[in-house]
N, C-alpha and C positions, 0 to 999 in steps of 0.2 A: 344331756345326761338325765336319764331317767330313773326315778328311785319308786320300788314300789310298799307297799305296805300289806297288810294280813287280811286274807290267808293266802295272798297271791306268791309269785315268781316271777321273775323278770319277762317272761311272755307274756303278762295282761297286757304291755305296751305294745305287741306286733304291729297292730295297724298306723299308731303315731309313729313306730321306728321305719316305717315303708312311706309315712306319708312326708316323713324329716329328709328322707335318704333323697326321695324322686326330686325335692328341692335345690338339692345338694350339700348336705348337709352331712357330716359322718352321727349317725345317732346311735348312742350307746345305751343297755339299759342292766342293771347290774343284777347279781340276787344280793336285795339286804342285808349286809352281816348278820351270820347267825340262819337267813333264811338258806334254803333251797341248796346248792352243791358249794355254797362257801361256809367253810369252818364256822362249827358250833359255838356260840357263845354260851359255856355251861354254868356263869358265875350271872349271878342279878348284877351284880357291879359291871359286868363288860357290856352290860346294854343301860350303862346310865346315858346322858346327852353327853356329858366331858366325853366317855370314851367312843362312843359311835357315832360322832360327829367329827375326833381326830382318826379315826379309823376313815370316816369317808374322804375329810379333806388330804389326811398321806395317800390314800388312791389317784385323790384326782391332781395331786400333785406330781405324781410320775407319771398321771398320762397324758399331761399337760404343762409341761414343767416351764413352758416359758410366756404363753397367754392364756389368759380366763378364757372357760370353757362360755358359750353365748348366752345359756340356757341351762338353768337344774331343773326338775320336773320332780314335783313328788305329790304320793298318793297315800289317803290312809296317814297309818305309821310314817311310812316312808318322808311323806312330808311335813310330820312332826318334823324329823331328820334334817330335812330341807329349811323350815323356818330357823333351827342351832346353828347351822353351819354356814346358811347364808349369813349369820349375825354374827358368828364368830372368827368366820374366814372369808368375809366379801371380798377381800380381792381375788380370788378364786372363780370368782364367778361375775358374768354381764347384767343378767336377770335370773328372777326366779320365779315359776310359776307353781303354784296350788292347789291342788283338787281336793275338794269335798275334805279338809280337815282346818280346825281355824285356828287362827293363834295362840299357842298356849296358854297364853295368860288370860284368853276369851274362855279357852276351853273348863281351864280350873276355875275360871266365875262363874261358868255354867251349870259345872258341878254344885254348884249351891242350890241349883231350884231343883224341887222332884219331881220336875219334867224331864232333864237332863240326866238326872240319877235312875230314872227306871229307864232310860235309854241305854246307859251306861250299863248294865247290871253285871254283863257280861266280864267286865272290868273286876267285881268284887269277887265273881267265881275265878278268877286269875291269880287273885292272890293266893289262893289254897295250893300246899302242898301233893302231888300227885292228880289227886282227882281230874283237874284240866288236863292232864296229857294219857291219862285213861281215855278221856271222851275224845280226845282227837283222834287216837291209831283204835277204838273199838269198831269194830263192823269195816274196817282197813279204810280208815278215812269218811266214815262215814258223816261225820259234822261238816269238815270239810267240803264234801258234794255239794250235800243240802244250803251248803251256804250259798256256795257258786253258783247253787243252780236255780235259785228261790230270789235271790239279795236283786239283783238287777232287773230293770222296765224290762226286759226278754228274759226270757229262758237263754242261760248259756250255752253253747254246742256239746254235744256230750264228748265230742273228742276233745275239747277242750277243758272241760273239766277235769277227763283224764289226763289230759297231758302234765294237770300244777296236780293231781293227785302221784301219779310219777314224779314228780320233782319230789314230793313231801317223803317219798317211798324209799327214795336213792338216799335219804341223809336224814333218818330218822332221829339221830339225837338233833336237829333245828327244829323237830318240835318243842323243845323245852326252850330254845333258844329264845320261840317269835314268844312263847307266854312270858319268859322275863324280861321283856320289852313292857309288858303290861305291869309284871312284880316292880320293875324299875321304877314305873309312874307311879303305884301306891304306897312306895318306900319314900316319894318326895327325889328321888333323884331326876326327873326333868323339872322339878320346882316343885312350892307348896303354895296354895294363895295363904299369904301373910295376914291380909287384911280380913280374913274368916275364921271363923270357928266351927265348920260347917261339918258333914259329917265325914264328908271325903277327905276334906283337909284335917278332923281331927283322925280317923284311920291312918291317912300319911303319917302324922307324927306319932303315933303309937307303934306302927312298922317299923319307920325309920329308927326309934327310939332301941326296940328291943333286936334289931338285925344288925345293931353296934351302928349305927347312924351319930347318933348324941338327939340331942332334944330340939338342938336348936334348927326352926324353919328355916330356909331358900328359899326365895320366888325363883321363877323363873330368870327377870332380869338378870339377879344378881349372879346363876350360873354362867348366864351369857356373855357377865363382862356388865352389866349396865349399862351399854350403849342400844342406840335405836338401830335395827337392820336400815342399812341404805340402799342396798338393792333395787333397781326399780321392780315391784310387784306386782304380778296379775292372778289375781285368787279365782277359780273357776267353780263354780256349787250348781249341784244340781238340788233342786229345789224338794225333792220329794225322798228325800234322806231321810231313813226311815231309824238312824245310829244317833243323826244330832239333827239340833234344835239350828233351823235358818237362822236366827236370831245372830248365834254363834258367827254368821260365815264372814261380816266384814273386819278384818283387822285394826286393832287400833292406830289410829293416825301418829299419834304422838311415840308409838317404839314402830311404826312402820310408814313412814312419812313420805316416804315415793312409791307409796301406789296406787294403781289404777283402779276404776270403778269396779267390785267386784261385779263378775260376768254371772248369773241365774240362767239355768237350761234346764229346761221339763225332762227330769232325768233323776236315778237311784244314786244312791251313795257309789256308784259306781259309772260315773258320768260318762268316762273315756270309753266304756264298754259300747253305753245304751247308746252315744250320741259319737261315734269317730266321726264322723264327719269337722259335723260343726267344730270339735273341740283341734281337730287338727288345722280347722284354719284357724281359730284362735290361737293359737300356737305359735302358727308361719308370721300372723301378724305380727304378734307380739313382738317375732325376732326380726322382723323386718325396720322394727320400729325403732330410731334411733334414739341411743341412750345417752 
């Protein structure tokens, strides 16, 4: 099952969903709640972790309702998504695998250095009313292209561009939906690092505070349940992530304790793109690999 993240649609996956299928494998890959032709998430609250993490796991519980699916896959966003749910719903699932996004609790420590916060920046223009979904539908998607088309080690195909510009076109209220994915992480609802006073974390509680939140911080943990993810893990990074700091990409051992070495490939924040190959055998491996 494959989950994707922003500004995609469930097509960035084609070549992993052809290269899972010729295995034998049925591979599914979804649009994100809220993204692309699934119903709009119009509230900040329906894109917290609680809710689009039981959003993902009642999915995958009717389409699986009697064994773990082998394999979740998430990208971006998407595998934020996949780090909640593998943590909160592991018996749902066999493995999990990671692209280019690291554990949230890596990711809110990172947020403390002003290496990580002028990579981020894009994050603080999310929180503003309006203005963000102005600059997505101006020029009819024109941030969008430019992202697709600039973000990855290749140029994208321009039919392919068009094609997640179509998806965004068909269900324009999900553009508000994938920004309050973002509004949700600066209100503290995937977590707050506790242990800072940093400027992202003092922003969260100032959001959180005045958006009827209350005062009091979350980490991440505590969302999750306090337990460690058990899942065996294989985090995939491509090393010339131009969004986060490498630094970010290995998970911590002690809330993620079965997993594998993370994998580095000479590749954008958009690893599945620049590199299917390699990354679809990494893949087949992984699920070959007894758990």
């Amino acid at each position: 099952l494959f989950v994707h993240g922003f500004p995609d649609y469930w097509g960035t996956w084609k070549d992993q969903l052809s290269a899972a299928a010729l295995a034998g494998y049925r591979a599914i890959a979804i649009d994100t709640p809220g993204y692309g032709r699934s119903s709009a998430l119009e509230a900040v609250t329906d894109c917290s972790l609680i809710s689009v993490t039981d959003m993902l796991a009642e999915f995958v519980s009717k389409l699986c309702p009697r064994t773990p699916i082998p394999m979740l896959v998430g990208h971006d966003f998407g595998a934020f998504i996949c780090w909640g749910v593998g943590a909160r719903y592991p018996d749902l699932f066999e493995r999990l695998t990671i692209i280019n996004v690291p554990h949230m609790t890596r990711f809110l420590e990172g947020l403390t250095t002003w290496s990580q916060m002028r990579k981020s920046w894009y994050i603080w223009l999310f929180q503003l009313p309006r203005l963000p979904e102005f600059i997505m539908f101006r020029e009819d998607y024109h941030a969008v292209r430019e992202t697709l088309r600039t973000v990855g080690a290749q140029p994208r195909k321009i039919e392919d561009v068009e094609e997640h510009v179509l998806h965004w076109r068909s269900n324009p209220a999900t553009v508000t939906s994938a920004i309050n994915f973002y509004r949700a992480l600066g209100r503290g609802l995937w977590g707050i690092n506790t242990r800072s006073w940093g400027l992202f974390a003092m922003m969260q509680r100032i959001l959180k505070f005045f958006t009827g939140g209350g005062f009091r911080a979350q980490s991440y943990q505590e969302i999750v349940g306090g337990t460690a993810l058990q899942l065996p893990t294989q985090v995939i990074w491509g090393s010339n992530d131009l969004a986060l700091n490498v630094s970010m990409a290995d998970p911590p051992l002690d809330l993620v304790p079965r997993k594998r070495p993370t994998i580095f490939l000479p590749a954008s924040h958009f690893v599945h793109w620049d590199l299917p190959d390699e990354v679809n055998k990494i893949l087949l491996s992984f699920l070959n690999e007894a758990v």
